[in-house]
C-alpha beads as a LAMMPS data file, in Angstrom:
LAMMPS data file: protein, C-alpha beads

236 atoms
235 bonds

1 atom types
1 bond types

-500.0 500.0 xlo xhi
-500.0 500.0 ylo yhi
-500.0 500.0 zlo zhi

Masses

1 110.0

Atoms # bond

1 1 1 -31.189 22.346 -10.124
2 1 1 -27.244 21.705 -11.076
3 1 1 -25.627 19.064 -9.155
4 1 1 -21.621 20.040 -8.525
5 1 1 -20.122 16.497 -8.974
6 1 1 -16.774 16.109 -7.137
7 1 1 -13.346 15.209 -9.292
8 1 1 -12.019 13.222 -6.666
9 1 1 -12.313 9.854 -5.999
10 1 1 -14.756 8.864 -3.325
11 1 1 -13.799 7.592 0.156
12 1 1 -13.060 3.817 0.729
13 1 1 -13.955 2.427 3.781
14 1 1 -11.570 0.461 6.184
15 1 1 -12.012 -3.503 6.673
16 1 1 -14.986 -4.326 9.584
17 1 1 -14.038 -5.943 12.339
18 1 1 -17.129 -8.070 10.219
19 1 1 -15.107 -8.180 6.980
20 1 1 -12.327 -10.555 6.382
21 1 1 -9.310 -8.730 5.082
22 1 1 -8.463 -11.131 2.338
23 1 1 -4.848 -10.627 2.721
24 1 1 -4.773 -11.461 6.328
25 1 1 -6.344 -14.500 5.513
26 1 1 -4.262 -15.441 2.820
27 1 1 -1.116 -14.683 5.252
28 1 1 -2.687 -16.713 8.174
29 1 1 -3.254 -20.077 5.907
30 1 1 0.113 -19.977 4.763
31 1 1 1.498 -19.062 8.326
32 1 1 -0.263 -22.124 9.986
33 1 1 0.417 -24.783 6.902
34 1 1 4.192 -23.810 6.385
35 1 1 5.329 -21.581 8.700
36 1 1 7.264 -23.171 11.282
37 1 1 9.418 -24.857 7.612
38 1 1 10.141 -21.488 6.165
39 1 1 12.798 -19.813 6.429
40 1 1 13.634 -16.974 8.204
41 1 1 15.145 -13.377 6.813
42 1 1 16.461 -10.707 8.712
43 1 1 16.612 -7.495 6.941
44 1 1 18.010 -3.753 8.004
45 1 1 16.655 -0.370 7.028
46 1 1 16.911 0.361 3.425
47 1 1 18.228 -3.349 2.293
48 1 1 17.109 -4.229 -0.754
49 1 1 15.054 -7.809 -0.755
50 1 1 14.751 -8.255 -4.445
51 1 1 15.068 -5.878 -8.087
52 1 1 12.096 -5.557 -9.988
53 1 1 12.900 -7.476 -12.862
54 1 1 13.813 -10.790 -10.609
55 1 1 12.570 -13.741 -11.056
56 1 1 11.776 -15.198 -7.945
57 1 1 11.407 -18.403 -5.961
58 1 1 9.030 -17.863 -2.951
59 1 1 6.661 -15.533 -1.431
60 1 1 7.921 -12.672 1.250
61 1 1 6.124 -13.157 4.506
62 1 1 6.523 -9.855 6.469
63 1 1 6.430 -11.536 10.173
64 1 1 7.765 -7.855 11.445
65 1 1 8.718 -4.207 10.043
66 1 1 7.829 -2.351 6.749
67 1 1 8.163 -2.918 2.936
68 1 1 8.270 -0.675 0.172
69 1 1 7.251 -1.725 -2.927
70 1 1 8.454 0.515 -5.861
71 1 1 8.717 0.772 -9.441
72 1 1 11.082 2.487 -12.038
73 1 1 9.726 4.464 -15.554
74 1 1 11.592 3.684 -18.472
75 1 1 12.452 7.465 -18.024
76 1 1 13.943 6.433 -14.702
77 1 1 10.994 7.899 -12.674
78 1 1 10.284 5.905 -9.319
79 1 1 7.069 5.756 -7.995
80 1 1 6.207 4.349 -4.542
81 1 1 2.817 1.495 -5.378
82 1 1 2.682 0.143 -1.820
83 1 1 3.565 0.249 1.917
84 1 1 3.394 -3.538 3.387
85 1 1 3.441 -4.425 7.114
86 1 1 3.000 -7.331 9.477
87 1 1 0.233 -10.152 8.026
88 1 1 0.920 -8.946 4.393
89 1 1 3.150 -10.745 1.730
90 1 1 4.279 -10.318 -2.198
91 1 1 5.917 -11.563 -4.257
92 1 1 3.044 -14.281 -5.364
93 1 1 2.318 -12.236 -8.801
94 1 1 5.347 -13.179 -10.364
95 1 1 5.601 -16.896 -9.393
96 1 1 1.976 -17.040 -11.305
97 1 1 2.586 -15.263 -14.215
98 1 1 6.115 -16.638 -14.201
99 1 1 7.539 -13.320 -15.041
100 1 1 10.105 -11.203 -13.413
101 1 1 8.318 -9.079 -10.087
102 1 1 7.170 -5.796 -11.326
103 1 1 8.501 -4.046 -8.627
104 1 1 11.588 -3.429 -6.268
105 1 1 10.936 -4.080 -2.712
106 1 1 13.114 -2.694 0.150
107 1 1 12.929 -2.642 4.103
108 1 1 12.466 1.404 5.550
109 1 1 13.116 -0.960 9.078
110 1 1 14.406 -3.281 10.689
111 1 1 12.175 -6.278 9.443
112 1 1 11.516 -9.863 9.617
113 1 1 10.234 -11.880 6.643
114 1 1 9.276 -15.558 6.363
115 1 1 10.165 -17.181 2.342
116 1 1 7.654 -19.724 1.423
117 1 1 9.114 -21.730 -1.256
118 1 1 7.363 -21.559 -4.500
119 1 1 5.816 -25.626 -4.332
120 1 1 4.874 -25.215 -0.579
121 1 1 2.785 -22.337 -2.540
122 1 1 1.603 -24.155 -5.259
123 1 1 0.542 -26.834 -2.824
124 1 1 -1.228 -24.697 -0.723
125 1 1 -3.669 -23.714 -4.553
126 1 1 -4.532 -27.540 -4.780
127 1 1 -7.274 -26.175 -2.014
128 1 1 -10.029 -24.741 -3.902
129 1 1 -10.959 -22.047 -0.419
130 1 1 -7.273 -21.090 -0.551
131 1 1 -8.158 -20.601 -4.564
132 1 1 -10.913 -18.285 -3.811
133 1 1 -9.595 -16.142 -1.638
134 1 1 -5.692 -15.418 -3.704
135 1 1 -8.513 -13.997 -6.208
136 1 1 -9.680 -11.567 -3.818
137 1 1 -6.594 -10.479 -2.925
138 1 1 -5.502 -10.052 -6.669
139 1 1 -8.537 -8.253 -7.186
140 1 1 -8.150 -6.263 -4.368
141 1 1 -4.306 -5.004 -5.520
142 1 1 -5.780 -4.342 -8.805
143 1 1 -8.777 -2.379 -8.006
144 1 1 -5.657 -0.318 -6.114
145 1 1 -3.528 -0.615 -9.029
146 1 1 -6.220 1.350 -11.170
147 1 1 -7.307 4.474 -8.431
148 1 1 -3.203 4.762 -8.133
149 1 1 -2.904 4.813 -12.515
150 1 1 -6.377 7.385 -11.782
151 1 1 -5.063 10.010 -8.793
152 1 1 -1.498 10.016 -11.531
153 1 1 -3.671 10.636 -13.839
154 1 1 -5.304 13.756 -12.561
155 1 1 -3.903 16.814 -14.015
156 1 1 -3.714 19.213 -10.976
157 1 1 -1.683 18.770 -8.310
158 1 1 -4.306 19.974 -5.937
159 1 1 -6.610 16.844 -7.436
160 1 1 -3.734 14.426 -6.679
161 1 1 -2.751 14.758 -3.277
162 1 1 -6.667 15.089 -2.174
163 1 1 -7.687 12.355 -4.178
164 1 1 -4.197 10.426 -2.766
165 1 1 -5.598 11.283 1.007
166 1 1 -9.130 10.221 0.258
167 1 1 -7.580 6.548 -1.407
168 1 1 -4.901 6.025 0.990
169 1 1 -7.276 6.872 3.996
170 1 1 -9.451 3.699 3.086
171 1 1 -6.462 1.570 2.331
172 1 1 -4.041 1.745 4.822
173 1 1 -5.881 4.257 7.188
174 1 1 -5.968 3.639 11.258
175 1 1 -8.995 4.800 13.070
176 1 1 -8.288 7.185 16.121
177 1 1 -10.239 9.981 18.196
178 1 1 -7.697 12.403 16.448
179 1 1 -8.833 11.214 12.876
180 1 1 -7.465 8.834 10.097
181 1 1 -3.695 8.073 10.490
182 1 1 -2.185 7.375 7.419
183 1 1 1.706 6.547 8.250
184 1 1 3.674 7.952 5.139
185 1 1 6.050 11.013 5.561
186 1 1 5.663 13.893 3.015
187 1 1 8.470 12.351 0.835
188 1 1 6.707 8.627 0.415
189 1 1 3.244 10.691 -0.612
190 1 1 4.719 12.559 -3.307
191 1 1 6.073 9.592 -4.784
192 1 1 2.811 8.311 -4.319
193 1 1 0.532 10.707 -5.756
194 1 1 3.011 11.697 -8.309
195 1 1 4.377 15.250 -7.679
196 1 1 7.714 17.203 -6.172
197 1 1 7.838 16.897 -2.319
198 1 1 8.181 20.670 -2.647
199 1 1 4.481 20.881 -4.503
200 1 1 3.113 18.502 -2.099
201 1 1 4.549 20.943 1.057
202 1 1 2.166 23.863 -0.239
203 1 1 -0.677 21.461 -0.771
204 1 1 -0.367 19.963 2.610
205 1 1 -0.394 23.634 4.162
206 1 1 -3.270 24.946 2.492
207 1 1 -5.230 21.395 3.464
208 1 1 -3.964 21.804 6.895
209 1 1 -4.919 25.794 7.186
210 1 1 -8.604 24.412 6.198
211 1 1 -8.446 21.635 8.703
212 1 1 -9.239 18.560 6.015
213 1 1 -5.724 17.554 7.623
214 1 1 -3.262 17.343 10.191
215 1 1 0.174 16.322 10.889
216 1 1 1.376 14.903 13.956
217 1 1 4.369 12.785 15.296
218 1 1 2.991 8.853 15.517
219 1 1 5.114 6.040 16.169
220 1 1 7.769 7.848 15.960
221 1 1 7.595 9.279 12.854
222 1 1 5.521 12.099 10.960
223 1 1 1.871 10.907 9.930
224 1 1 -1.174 12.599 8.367
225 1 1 -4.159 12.797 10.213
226 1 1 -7.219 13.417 7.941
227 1 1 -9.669 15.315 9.960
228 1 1 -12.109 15.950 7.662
229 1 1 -13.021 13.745 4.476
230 1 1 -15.220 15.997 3.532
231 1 1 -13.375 18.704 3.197
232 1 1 -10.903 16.912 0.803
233 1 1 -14.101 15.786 -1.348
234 1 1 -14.452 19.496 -2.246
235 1 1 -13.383 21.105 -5.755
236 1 1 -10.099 23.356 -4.651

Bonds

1 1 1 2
2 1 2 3
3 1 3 4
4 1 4 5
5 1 5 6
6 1 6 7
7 1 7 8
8 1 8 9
9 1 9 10
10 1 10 11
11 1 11 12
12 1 12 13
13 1 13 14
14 1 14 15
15 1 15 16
16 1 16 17
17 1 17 18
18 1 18 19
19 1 19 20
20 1 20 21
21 1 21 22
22 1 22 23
23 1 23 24
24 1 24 25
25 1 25 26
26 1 26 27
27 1 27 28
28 1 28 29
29 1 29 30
30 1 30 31
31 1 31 32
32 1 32 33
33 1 33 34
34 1 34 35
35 1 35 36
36 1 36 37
37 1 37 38
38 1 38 39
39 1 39 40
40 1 40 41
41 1 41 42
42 1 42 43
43 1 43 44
44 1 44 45
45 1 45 46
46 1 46 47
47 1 47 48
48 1 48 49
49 1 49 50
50 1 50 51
51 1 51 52
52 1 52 53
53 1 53 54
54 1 54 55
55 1 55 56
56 1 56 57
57 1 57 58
58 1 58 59
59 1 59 60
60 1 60 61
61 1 61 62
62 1 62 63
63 1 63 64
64 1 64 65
65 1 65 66
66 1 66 67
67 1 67 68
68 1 68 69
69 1 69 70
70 1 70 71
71 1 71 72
72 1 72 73
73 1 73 74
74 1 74 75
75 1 75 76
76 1 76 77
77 1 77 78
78 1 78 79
79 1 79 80
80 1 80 81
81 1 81 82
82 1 82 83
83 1 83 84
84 1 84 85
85 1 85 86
86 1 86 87
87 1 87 88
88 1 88 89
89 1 89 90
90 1 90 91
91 1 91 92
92 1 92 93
93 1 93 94
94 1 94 95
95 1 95 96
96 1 96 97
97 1 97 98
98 1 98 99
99 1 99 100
100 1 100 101
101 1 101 102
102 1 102 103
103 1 103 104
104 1 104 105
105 1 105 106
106 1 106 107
107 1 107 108
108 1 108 109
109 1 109 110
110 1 110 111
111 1 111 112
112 1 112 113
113 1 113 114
114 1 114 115
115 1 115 116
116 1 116 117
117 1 117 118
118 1 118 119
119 1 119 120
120 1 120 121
121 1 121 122
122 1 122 123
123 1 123 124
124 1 124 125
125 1 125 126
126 1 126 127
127 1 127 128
128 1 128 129
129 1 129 130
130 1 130 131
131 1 131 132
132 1 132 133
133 1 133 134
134 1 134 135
135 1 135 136
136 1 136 137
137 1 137 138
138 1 138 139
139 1 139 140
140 1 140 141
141 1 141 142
142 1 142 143
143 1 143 144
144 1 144 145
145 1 145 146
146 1 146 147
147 1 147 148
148 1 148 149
149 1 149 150
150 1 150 151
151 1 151 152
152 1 152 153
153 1 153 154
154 1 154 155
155 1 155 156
156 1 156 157
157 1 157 158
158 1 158 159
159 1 159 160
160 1 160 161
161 1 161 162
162 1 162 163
163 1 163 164
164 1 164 165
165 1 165 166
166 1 166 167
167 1 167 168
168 1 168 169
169 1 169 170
170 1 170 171
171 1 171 172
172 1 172 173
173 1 173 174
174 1 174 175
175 1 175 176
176 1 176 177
177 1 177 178
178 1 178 179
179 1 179 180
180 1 180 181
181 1 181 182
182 1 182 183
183 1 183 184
184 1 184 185
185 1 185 186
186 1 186 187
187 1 187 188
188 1 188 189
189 1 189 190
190 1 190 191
191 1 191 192
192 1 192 193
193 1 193 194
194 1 194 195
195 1 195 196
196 1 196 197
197 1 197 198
198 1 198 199
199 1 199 200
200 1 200 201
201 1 201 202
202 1 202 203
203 1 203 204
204 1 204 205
205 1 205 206
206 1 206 207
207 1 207 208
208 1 208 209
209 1 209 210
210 1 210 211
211 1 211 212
212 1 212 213
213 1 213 214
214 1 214 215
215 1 215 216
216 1 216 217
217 1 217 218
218 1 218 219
219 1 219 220
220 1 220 221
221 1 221 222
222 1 222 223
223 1 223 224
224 1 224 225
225 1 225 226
226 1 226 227
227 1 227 228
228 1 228 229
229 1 229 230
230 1 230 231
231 1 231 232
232 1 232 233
233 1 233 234
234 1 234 235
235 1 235 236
């Protein structure tokens, strides 16, 4: 008996209300040690809160609104790595490694962000708990680092976007009766997954006229709704 086995990634599972989201835990020590002493930034839509490249001297706290975290080819292509939100924070990469961020990072709203100097940081990694859990969240990014480098990796377009769905469904996913909400526009998940917003158009159609997916206003804004992870499992 031949067993088919799927080319696309398989489907990651949200955070339990059970499972301690090492990020938000991460964000919550460093809130209730030093937040009241950092200080505050406002930031408008499409400011720019540092140049990848920069060498920085704190870690972004996003308190309120959304961060894009993007990086530039030596060819000059820009791809999208990451969508941050409330109780999520960056930035602490470079002041370990010591190295310029690897990344630009920009507001797409009106946001608030918290800067905790880089010794209120380093004082905060004296505690051996706090230790623990920075290397789940740097293992976490990575493990996402790697099933980004894999769904750019996959030669069809057809592979990308459903194996972008299936990733981005377990990462940054929201449960509802309607299906998995994943809040990126068509333009952010083509510079996500790799391909022309045009490409990504006819993909989306064809997954929507087979009901994998959906898209529907959210929030005010455009979201995907996958519908059916099974159906994006399938070979196209």
């Amino acid at each position: 008996m031949n067993t088919a086995i799927s080319p696309y990634l398989p489907i990651q599972q949200p955070f339990s209300e059970s499972e301690q989201n090492p990020v938000a835990e991460l964000y919550k020590c460093m809130e209730i040690r030093f937040g009241k002493s950092c200080v505050p930034i406002k930031a408008k839509r499409n400011v720019i809160i540092c140049n990848q490249g920069a060498r920085l001297s704190c870690v972004y706290m996003i308190k309120q609104g959304e961060i894009l975290l993007t990086r530039l080819s030596a060819d000059g292509r820009e791809t999208l790595i990451s969508i941050l939100g409330p109780g999520e924070f960056f930035g602490e990469s470079a002041l370990l490694s010591g190295a310029g961020t690897t990344f630009s990072a920009s507001a797409t709203r009106r946001s608030l962000l918290l800067q905790l100097p880089e010794r209120k940081f380093r004082l905060l990694l004296e505690d051996p708990q706090v230790c623990r859990v920075l290397l789940a969240v740097i293992a976490r990014r990575c493990i996402d680092a790697w099933t980004q480098m894999e769904v750019l990796g996959c030669t069809h377009v057809k592979d990308k976007v459903r194996s972008g769905l299936l990733w981005l469904s377990g990462r940054i996913g929201v449960e509802t009766r309607e299906g998995v909400r994943i809040d990126l526009n068509q333009t952010q998940l083509a510079r996500m997954v790799g391909c022309a917003r045009e490409t990504l158009s006819r993909e989306v159609s064809e997954l929507r006229r087979l009901r994998a997916i959906d898209v529907r206003h959210a929030n005010g804004r455009k979201s995907f709704y996958v519908v059916n992870p099974e159906g994006l499992s399938e070979p196209a």
